[in-house]
C-alpha positions as CSV (number, residue, x, y, z in Angstrom):
1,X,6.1,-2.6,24.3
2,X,7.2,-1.3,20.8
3,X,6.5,-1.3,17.4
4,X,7.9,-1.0,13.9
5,X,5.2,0.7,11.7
6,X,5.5,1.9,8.1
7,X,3.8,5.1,6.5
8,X,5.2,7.4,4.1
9,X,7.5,4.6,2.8
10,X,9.7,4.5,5.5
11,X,9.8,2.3,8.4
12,X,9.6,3.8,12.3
13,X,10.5,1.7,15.8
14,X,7.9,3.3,18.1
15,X,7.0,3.1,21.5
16,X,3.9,4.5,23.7
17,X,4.9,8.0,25.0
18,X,7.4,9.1,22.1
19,X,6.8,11.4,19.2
20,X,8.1,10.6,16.0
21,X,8.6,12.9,13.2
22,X,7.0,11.2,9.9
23,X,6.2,12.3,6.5
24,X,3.4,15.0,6.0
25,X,0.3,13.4,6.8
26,X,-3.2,15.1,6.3
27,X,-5.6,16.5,9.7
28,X,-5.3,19.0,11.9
29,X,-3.2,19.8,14.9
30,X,-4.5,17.5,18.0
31,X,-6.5,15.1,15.3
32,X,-5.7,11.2,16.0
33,X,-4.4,9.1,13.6
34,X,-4.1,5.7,13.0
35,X,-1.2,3.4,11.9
36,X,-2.7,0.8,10.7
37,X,0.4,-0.9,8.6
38,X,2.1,-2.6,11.7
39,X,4.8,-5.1,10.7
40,X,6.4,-5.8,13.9
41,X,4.9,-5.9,17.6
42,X,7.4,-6.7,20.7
43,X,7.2,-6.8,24.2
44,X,10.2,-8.3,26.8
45,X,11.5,-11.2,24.5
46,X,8.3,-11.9,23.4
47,X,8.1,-10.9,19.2
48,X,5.0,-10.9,16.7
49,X,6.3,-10.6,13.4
50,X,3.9,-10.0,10.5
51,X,4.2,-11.8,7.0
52,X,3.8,-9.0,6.0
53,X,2.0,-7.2,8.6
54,X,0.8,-8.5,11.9
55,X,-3.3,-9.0,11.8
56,X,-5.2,-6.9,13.8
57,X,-1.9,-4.7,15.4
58,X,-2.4,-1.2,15.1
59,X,-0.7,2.0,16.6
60,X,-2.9,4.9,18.0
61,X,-1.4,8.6,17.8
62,X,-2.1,12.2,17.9
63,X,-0.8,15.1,15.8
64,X,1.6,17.6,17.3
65,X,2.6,19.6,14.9
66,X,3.3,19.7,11.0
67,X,6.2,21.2,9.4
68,X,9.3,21.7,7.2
69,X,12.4,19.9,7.6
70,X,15.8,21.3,6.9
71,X,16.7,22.7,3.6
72,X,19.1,20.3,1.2
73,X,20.6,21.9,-1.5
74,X,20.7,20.3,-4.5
75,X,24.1,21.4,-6.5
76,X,24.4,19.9,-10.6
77,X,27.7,20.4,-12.6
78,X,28.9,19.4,-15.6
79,X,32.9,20.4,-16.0
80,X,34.0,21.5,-19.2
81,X,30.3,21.8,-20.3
82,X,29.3,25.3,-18.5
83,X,26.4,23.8,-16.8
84,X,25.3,24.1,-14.1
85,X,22.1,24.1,-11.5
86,X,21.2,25.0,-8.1
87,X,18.4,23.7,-6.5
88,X,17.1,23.7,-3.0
89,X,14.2,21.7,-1.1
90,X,12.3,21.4,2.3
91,X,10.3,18.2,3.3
92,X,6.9,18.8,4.7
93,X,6.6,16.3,8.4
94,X,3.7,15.7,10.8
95,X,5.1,15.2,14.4
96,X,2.8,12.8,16.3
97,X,2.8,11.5,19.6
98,X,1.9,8.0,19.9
99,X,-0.9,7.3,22.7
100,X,-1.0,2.9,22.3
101,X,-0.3,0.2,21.0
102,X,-2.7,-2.2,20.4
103,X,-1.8,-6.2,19.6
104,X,-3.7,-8.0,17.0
C-alpha cells in the first residue's frame, strides 16, 4: 500500500516502512506525527483518489531526526555594472519514518 501526501508544499509517494525526508516540521526526536493531507491512497490496482483529498485517509509517522540539507550557493551578477552578490543557504528537514497507512 502507498500514499501520496502533501506537507510543506510539496508532494511525497510514501509507503509503510520508508523514511522520507520533508520540510522542518515542529516535535521532538521519536514524537509521532500525523499527515493528515492525503490526496492519493493505492493498493495493487486498486486507487482512491481524493477531490482534493481523500476523506478520512491519513498517514501515521515518527520523527527520526531533524536537520540541514546541503548548502546552495546563491551567486548575483550584473556585467558591466560592478555588482555583484554571494549568498549561501541550508534548508532545515525532519526525517520521519512512516509507521501506517490508514484508508478513509
Amino acid at each position: 500500500m502507498y500514499a501520496i501526501i502533501k506537507t510543506g508544499g510539496k508532494q511525497y509517494r510514501v509507503q509503510a516502512g520508508e523514511q522520507v525526508k520533508v520540510e522542518g516540521l515542529p516535535g521532538e526526536v521519536g514524537a509521532k506525527v500525523a499527515f493528515d493531507e492525503v490526496l492519493l491512497v493505492g493498493a495493487g490496482d486498486s486507487v482512491k483518489l481524493g477531490a482534493p483529498l481523500v476523506s478520512g485517509a491519513k498517514v501515521n509517522a515518527t520523527v527520526l531526526a531533524h536537520g540541514r540539507g546541503e548548502k546552495v550557493k546563491i551567486f548575483k551578477l550584473r556585467r558591466r555594472k560592478h555588482f555583484q552578490k554571494s549568498q549561501g543557504h541550508r534548508q532545515s528537514y525532519t526525517e520521519v519514518r512512516i509507521d501506517d497507512i490508514v484508508q478513509g
